[in-house]
Every structure is written in C-alpha cells, then in structure tokens.
C-alpha positions in Angstrom: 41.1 -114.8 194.9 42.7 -118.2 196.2 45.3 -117.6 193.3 45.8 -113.8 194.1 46.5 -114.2 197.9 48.8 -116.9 197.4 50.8 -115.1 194.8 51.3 -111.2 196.9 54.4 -111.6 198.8 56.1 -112.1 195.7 54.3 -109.8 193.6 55.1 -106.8 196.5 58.5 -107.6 196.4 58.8 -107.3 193.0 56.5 -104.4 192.6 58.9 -102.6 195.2 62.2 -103.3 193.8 60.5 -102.2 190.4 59.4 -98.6 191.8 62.3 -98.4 193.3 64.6 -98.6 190.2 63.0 -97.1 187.1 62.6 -93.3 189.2 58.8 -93.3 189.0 59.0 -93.4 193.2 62.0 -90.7 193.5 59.5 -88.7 191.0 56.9 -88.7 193.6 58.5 -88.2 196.6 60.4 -84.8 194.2 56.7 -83.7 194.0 56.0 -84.2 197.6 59.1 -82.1 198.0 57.9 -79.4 195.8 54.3 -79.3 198.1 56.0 -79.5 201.2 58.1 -76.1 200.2 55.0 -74.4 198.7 52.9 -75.3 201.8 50.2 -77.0 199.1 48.3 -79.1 200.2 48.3 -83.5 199.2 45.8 -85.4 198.7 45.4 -89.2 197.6 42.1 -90.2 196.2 40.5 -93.5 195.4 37.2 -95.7 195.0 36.5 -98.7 197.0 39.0 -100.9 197.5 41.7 -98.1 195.9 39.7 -96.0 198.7 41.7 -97.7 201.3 44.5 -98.2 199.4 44.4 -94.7 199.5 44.0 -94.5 203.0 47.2 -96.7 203.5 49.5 -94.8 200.8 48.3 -91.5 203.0 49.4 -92.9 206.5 52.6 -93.9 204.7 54.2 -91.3 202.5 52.9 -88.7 205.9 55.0 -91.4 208.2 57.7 -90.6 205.3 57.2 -87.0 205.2 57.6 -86.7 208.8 60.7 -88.4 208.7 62.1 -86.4 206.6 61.7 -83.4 208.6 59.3 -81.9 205.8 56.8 -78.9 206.8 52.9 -79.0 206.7 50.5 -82.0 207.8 51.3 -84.3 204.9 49.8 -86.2 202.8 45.9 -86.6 203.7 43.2 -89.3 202.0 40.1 -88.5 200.9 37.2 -90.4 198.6 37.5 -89.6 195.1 34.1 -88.3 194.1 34.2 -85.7 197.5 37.5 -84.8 196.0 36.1 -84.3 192.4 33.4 -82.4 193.9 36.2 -80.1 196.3 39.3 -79.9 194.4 42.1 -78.7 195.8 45.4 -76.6 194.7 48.8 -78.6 195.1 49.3 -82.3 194.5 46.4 -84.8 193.7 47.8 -88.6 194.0 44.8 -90.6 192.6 45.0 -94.6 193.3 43.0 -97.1 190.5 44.0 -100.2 190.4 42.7 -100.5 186.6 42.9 -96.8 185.9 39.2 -96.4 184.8 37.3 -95.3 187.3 35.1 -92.8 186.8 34.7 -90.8 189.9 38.8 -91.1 190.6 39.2 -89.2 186.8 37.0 -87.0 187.5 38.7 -86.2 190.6 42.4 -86.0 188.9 40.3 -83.6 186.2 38.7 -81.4 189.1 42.2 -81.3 190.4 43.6 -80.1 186.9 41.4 -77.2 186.6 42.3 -75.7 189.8 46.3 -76.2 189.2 47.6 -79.0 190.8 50.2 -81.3 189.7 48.5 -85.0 189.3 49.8 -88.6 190.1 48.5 -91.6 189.5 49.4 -95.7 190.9 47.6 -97.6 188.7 48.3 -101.4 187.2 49.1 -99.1 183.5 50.1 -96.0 182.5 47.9 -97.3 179.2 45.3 -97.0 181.6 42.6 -94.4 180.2 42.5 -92.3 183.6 46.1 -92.1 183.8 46.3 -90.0 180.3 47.7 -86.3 181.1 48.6 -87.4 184.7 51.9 -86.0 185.5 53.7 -88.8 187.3 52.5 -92.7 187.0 53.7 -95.5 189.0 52.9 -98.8 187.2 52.2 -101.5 189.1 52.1 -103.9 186.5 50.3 -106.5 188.5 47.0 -107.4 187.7 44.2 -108.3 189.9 42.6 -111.5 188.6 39.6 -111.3 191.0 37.2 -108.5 191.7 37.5 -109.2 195.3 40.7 -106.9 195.3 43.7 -108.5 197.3 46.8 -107.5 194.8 44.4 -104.3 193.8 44.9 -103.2 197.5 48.5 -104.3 198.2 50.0 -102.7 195.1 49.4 -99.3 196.1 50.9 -100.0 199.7 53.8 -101.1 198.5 54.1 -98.1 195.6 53.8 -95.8 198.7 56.4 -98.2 200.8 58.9 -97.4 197.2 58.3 -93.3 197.6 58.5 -93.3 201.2 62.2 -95.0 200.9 63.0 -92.5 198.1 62.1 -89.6 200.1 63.7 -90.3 203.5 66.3 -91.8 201.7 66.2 -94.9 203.7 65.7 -97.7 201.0 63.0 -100.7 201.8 64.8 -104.0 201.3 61.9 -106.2 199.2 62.8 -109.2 200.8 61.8 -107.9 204.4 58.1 -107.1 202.3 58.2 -110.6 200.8 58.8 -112.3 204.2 56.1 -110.2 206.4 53.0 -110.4 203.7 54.4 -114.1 203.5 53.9 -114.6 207.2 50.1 -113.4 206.9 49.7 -116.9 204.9 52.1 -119.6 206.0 50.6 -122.7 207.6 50.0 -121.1 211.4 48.0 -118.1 210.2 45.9 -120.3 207.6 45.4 -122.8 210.5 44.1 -119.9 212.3 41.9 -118.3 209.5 40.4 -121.3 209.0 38.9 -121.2 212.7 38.1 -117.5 212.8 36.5 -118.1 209.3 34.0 -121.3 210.9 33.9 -119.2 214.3 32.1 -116.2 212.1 30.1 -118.0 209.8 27.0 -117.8 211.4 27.7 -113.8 212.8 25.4 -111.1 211.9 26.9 -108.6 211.0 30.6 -108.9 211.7 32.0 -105.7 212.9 36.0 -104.9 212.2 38.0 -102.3 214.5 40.9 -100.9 214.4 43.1 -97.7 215.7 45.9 -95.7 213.9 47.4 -97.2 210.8 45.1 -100.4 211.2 41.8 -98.4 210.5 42.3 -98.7 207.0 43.2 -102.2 207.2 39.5 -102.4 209.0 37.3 -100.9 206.1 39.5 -102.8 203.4 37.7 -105.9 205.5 34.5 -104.8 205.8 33.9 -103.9 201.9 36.0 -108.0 201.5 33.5 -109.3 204.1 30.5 -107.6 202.4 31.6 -108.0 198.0 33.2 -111.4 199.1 30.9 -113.5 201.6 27.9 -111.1 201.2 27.5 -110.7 205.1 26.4 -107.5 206.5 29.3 -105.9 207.8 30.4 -102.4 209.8 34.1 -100.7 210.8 34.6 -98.5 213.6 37.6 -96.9 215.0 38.8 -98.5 218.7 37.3 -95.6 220.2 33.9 -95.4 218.6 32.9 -98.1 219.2 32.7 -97.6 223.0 30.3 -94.6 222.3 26.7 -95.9 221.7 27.4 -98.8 219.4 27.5 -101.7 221.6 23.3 -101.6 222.3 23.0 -102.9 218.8 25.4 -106.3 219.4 24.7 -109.6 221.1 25.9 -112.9 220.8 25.2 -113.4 216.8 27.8 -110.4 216.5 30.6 -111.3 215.3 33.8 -109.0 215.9 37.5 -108.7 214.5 39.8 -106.2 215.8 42.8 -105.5 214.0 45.8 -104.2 216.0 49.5 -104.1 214.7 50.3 -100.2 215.1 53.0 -99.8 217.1 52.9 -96.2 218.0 51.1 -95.1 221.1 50.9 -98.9 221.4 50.5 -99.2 225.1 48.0 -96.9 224.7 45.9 -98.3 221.9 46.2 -102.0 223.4 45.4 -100.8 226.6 42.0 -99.4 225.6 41.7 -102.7 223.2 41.6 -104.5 226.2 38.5 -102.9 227.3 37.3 -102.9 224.4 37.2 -107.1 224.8 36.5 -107.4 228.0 32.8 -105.4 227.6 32.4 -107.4 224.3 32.8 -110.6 226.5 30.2 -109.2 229.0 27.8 -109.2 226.1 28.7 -112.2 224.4 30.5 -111.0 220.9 32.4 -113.9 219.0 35.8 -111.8 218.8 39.3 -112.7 216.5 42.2 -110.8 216.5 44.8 -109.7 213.8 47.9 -108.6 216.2 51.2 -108.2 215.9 53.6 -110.4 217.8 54.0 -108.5 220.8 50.4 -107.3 220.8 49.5 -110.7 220.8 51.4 -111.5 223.8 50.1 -108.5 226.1 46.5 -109.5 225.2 45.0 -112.7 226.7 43.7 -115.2 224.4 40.4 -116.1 226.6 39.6 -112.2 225.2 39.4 -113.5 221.7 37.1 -116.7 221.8 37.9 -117.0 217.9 41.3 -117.1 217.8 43.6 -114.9 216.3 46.4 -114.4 212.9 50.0 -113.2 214.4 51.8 -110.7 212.6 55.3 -110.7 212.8 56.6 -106.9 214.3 58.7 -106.3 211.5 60.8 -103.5 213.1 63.2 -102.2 210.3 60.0 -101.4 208.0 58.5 -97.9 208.8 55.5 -98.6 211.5 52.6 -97.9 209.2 54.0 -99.5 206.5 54.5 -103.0 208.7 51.1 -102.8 210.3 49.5 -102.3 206.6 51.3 -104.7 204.7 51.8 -106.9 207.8 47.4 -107.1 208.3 46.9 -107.3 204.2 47.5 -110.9 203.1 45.5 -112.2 206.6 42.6 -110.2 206.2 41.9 -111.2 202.6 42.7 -115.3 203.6 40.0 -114.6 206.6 37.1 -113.9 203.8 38.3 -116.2 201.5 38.1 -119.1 203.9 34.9 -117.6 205.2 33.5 -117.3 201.6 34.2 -121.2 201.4 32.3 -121.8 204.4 29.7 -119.7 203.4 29.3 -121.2 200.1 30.2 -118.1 198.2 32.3 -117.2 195.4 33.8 -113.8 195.7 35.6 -113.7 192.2 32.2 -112.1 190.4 31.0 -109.9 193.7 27.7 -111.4 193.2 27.5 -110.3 189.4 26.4 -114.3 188.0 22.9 -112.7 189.7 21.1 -110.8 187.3 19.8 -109.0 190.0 23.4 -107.7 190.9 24.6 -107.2 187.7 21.7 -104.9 186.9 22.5 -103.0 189.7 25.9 -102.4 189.0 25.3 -101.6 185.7 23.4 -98.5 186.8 26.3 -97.1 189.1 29.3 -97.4 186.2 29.5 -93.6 185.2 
C-alpha cells in the first residue's frame, strides 16, 4: 500500500495521457452522446472500492455532461448487484479494477439482456468481465495491495480523460500529477502522521463529507475498516446533524472531508456547525480541505489537525476535489494502520478466520 500511494501521481498522469490518446475516452464520451440524444438513461456500477470509484466517475462525466450543454440528468452511480438485480435500457459503464467481479458482470449481463450498450474501466480488456463489453478503457495499472489506492484512482482519472473528450476541453496530466502529488509531499505526510496518532485510539471513526467529497468519505471508511480494522461510519454533512450525534463522545473520532467548491460558502458554512457541536461533545476531529477551505475554517475546530489540498482551479470542480482528497485519504490509513499495528495489504486474510469468510462471499 506504502508502494501504491507513493507511486499514483505518476501513474494518473500517465493513465490520463494514455486515455486520452488511443480514442478509448472519445469512445465513451460518443456513447454518452448517443444517451444523451435518446434520453436513455446512464449508469456506472461497481463493488467496493470500484463502488466509489463509481461514485466519483458519476459526479465527473455528469459535471462533463453538464458542460457540454447535453439533455437529461447524466450519468447516475449505483451498486452493482442492485443494478444486476434492476437493469436498465441505455448505457451501463461498469468499473472493476481487476475485471472479475462477480456481481459487476452480472450487472453488465442484466444490462445486456435489456439492450443497453456496455462499458467497462477495468486494469485489462483481458479481464474476464470485460469480454462482450462494448467499449473498454484499460487502465493498465495494477493494484499491488488489496487495500485499493491505484484501484480507486484509476477510474477517476479514466472519467477525468472522457470528461475532457466530451467537453472538448482537454485535461493537461501534469496539472493531475502535481495535485495527487500534493496529497503526499512532506506537509501533508507531516500532517497524516498526527491525525493518524490523534485517531488511534477512536471508536469508531466517522468520515463526512458534502457534494463531490461524499464519495471520497465512503472510499475512507471501507480503507479505515479492510485497512486498520477499526469500526468505521460515513454520513453526508447534513445527516449527521439529524439524530446521529447521541451515539458519539469523546472516543469518537471524526474526519470531514471538504474540497468541493460549488455551493462552497454554503457547504463550509454548515461544516462549521457541524464542528463547533462536535467540540461541545468532545469528538477528536481532522480535516481534508482545500486551500481556501482551510483558511475560512478555524483550526481550534479541528483538534487533529488537518491535510491541505491545493484548489486546483483549471481542473473541473469534481474532478479536483476527487483526485485532490485521494492520495491523503489512503496516506491517513496507512499511517494509521502503522500505529495500529496492522497490515492492510491481505485485508485481514493471514487469519483463517477471515479468509474463510471471504471465501464464502466470492460468487
């Protein structure tokens, strides 16, 4: 995972210039094209961490959609087996980091027999789910860890490579390289390091976030939970206000993620309450902001400490809040996991206990 980390800004950027240049990106975004004008609808499935990949590629390629002044709602996530259970007519973009899940085929198959064009980002277009898929984007980067950090950054940036095709407003890899980059350069590991010791003793940690940074928030919670084995738990900004906070006290730890800069005034105004009542109780809080959302929020409101993001105002705003909050994030649990004494490469499987148990939910 250490390896992984270290190696994504270069592996996005060239992952991006790659999509970008041998038309699997510009095939894409001519099948969102093709939806948009039939009024079909879009859907991206995935499975755990290609879940909120998923999530991400949906909040980007509907930013790009938007943009380029297409009709209908866009592009809209949902999990794989719900989708494989509910298929739906029009375009089915499936994301599988090694192309063999089982719930994600079945969705791209459920998809199939009802009509609908198929996509696939996957690390292959070997990959056995990725046979009779119309479009593949290969990723060609290859998680070494099964605590997914490349797995969920891949997909981002395929969705970054179709987003540029289809607005026509190409993504310059270097700006990708230098903002995933920032998320591990000496301040933010410095910082990591103290959010990592602040939370080691936290049960459970809970992770919030609002707009694009909610999927950001569940990709932490399932690294917390497969990587350090603490309990963990996302909510969105606003749920968390309604009825939640009777279950947290001063062993709760808390990590709200906030780089989205629409409706940012909004979302960081309501963030601040959001702090202040978790002070009142006594939550350990970190941040994950952006530069400027950094600056409007006091630091006494996140005891912890807190990674800064760098705006990054030519890149699309979901697609700088998701790749900006990816490679901080991930260094969080894996200096947590050190702490903790854990090893998040296996996900628990050296137990026999956990292995068993996985065993019985491969399909």
């Amino acid at each position: 995972m250490t390896e992984m980390i270290a190696a994504e800004p270069a592996v996005a950027a060239r992952c991006l210039g790659r999509l970008a240049a041998d038309g699997s990106a510009a095939g894409l975004a001519g099948e969102l094209r093709l939806a948009a004008a039939a009024g079909a609808p879009v859907v991206v499935v995935g499975c755990g961490t290609s879940e909120h990949g998923a999530i991400g590629v949906a909040a980007i390629m509907r930013d790009a959609w938007r943009t380029a002044g297409l009709a209908g709602q866009g592009p809209i996530p949902e999990q794989a087996f719900e989708a494989s259970l509910e298929p739906h007519p029009g375009l089915c973009i499936a994301v599988s980091h090694d192309g063999g899940t089982w719930a994600t085929t079945r969705a791209i198959e459920a998809a199939r027999s009802v009509g609908a064009r198929t996509a696939m980002i996957t690390v292959s277009g070997r990959a056995p789910g990725a046979q009779g898929v119309d479009i593949v984007l290969e990723t060609l980067e290859r998680d070494q860890s099964y605590c997914h950090t490349v797995g969920y950054m891949s997909p981002l940036v395929a969705a970054t490579a179709v987003g540029a095709a289809l607005t026509g407003r190409p993504v310059d890899p270097a700006l990708v390289r230098e903002l995933t980059a920032a998320g591990i350069d000496s301040a933010a590991t410095a910082a990591a390091e103290v959010i990592a010791a602040g939370l080691a003793t936290t049960r459970p940690i809970l992770t919030i976030g609002s707009g694009a940074d909610r999927g950001p928030a569940r990709e932490l919670v399932l690294k917390l939970e497969e990587g350090t084995w603490i309990p963990a738990a996302s909510r969105n900004l606003e749920t968390v206000a309604h009825g939640h906070l009777p279950s947290t006290n001063g062993s709760t730890g808390l990590i709200l993620i906030l780089t989205e800069r629409r409706a940012r005034a909004e979302r960081v105004a309501r963030a601040r309450q959001l702090l202040l009542a978790a002070g009142v109780i006594g939550i350990r809080v970190a941040g994950i902001f952006s530069a400027d959302v950094a600056e409007a929020l006091d630091p006494v409101l996140t005891p912890l400490g807190r990674v800064v993001v760098p705006e990054a105002p030519d890149l699309p705003a979901p697609v700088a809040a998701l790749l900006g909050t990816a490679t901080p994030l991930q260094l969080i649990v894996e200096r947590l996991a050190r702490i903790v004494g854990t090893n998040p490469d296996p996900i628990r499987r050296t137990d026999p206990r956990y292995a068993e148990a996985a065993a019985t939910l491969e399909g």
